[in-house]
N, C-alpha and C positions, 0 to 999 in steps of 0.2 A: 553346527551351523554357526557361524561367525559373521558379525556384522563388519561388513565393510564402511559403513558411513558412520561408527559411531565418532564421536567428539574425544577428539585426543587433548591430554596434559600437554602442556610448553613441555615440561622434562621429556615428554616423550614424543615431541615434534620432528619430525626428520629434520636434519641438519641444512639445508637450504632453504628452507621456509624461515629460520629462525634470523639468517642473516637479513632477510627483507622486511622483518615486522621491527625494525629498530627503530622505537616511540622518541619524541623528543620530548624536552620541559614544557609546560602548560605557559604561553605567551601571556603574559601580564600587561594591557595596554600602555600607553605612558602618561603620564600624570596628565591633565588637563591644567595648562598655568589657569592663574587670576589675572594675573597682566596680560595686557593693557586692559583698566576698567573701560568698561563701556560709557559714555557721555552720560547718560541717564542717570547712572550713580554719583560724578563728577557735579551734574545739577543741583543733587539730592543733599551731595555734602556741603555743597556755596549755600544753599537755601539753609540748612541747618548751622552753617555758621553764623551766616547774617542776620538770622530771627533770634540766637541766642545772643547776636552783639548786642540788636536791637532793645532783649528783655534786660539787658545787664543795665546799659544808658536808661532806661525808661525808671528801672530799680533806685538808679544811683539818684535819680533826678528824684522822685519823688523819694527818696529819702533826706534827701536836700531839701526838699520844700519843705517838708513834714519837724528839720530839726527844731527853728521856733519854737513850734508848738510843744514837741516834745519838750524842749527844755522849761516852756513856761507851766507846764502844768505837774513835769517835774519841781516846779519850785512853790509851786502850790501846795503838792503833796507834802516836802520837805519841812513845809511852815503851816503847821494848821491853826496857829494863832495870828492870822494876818489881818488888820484890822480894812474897813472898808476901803481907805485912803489907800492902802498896797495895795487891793486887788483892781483898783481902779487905775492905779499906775502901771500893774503889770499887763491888764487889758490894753490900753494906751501904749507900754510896747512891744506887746504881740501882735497888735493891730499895725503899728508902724512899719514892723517886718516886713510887709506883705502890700502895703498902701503907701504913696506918697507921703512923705514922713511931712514936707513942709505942710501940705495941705492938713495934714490928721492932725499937728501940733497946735494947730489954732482953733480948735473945737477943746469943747470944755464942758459940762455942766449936762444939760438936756440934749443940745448939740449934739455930744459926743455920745450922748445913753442914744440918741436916736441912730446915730450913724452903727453902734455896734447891734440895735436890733434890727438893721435892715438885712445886715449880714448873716443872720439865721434863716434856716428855713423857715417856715410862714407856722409850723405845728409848736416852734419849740417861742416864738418869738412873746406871746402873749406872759407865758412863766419867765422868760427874763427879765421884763417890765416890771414884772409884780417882786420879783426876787430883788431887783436893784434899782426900781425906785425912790427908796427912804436912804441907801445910801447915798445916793446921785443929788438928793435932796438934802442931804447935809453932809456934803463933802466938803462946803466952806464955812459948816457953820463950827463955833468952839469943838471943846472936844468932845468927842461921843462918847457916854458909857455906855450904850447898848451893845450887850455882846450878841443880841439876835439880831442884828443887822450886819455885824460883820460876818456874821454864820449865815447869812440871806445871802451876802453880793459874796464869799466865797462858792456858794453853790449856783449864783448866777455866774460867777466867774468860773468856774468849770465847766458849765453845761457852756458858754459862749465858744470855751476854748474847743472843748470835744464838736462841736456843730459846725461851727461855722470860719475853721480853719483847714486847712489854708484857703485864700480867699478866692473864688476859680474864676468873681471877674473884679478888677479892680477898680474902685469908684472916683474920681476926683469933684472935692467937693466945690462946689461954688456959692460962696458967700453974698454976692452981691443981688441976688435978685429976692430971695427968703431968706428965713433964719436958718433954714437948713433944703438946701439943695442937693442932690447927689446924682449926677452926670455921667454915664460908661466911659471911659477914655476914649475910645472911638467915636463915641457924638461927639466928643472936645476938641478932638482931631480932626471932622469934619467942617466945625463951625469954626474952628481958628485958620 
């Protein structure tokens, strides 16, 4: 007994079956481009270029405002033998940087120690005072041998530079009504 339905080899398929079972290659679809990007990424790349121009000017600027200082307290560091009268002077123009030079230039003595302690924050303002009042108090008198007073107004004079530079509002002083007035530019501006 012989099966008629069994499953026959290709080798051994009759010869017109074989002519119709001719398979093709496996269709590969076509790439998907990337172009044209869609709008929504076009938005994504303008937004990320404009916030990093953004951070770049913000960087430059504040490293521009910041030179000042940097360099005065670089000259601090450079001299650690600088007697009161230098750091008093170097105060004077680090302060100038940053504030109306004419108006700073005529302040002097107490004056001047008042106007650089306003420009501290309120925690650090009290240790200034005490750090650089004996220097401020004999900046015109002969000469000083105290070398703890120059070691006093160089540690007042770093702690002024580190706090309270650069100056984020600028003061114009006004002489004429007190010994020491200090005015926002904007009230100056209104009342002129």
């Amino acid at each position: 007994m012989a099966l008629t339905n069994s499953p026959t080899l290709p080798s051994q398929a009759p010869l017109g079956q074989s002519a119709q079972l001719q398979l093709h290659d496996i269709h590969v679809p076509e790439q998907v481009s990337n172009l044209p990007i869609a709008p929504g990424w076009w938005l994504l790349l303008a937004l990320l270029i404009m916030s990093g121009l953004w951070f770049y000017k913000k960087r430059k600027q504040d490293l521009r405002l910041n030179a000042s200082k940097k360099q005065a307290l670089t000259a601090l560091e450079n001299n650690p033998n600088l007697s009161a009268k230098e750091c008093i002077a170097l105060l004077k123009w680090a302060a100038m940087q940053y504030v109306n030079r004419q108006q700073l230039a005529k302040l002097y003595g107490e004056d001047f120690q008042s106007f650089l302690k306003i420009q501290l924050p309120e925690k650090y303002q009290e240790k200034f005072y005490q750090l650089s009042s004996t220097a401020f108090l004999r900046q015109y008198q002969a000469e000083q041998a105290a070398v703890d007073i120059d070691h006093d107004c160089q540690q007042a004079t770093k702690l002024w530079l580190n706090h309270a530079l650069p100056i984020k509002e600028p003061l114009v002083i006004d002489k004429t009504s007190t010994p020491y007035n200090a005015m926002p530019v904007q009230k100056e501006k209104e009342l002129s």
